[in-house]
N, C-alpha and C positions, 0 to 999 in steps of 0.2 A: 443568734449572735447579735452584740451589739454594731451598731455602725456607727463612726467615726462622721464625727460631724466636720463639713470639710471647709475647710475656711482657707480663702481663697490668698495668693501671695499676698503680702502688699507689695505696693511701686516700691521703687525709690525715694520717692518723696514721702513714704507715709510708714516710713522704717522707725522713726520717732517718736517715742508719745508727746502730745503738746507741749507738758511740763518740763521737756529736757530739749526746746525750742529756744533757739538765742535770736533775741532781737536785738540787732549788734545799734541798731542809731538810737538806743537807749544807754549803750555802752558808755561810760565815761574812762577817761584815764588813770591808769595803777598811780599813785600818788607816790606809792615806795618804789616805783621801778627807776633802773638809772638813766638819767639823760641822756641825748644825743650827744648835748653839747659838754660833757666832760671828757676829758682827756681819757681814753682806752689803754690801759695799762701791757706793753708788749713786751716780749721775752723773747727775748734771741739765748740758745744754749752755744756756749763755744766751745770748740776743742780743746784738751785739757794741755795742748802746748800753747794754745795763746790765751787761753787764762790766763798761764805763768805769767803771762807779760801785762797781759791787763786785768787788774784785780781789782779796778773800780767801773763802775759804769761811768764815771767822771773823764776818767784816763781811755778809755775807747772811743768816748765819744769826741774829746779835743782829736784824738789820731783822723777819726772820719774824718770830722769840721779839715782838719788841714789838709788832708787828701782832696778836699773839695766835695766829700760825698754831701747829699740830703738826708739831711737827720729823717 
């Protein structure tokens, strides 16, 4: 019969071939990715009775602003 030639686990560390090794402080930055510093687009969904009432984001948010909330 033949025998199965046995080749041993690898580690963890050796789970990888070379070629699919990331050397990250060669990494530079995604140039299309979005900044920190622009404004994060958020969405609040309302109940479909205060909808009724506020039908702009304009008109909800003077109601906050005089309630005293933080935008």
């Amino acid at each position: 019969m033949n025998e199965m030639a046995s080749n041993p686990m690898p580690s963890s560390e050796d789970d990888l071939q070379p070629e699919y090794r990331f050397d990250y402080q060669k990494a530079k930055p995604n140039r299309f990715a979005v900044r920190n510093d622009v404004e994060k687009l958020k969405v609040v969904v309302l109940d479909d009775d205060v909808a009724q009432v506020f039908t702009t984001s304009e008109a909800d948010n003077k109601a906050l602003l005089e309630k005293g909330a933080n935008p």
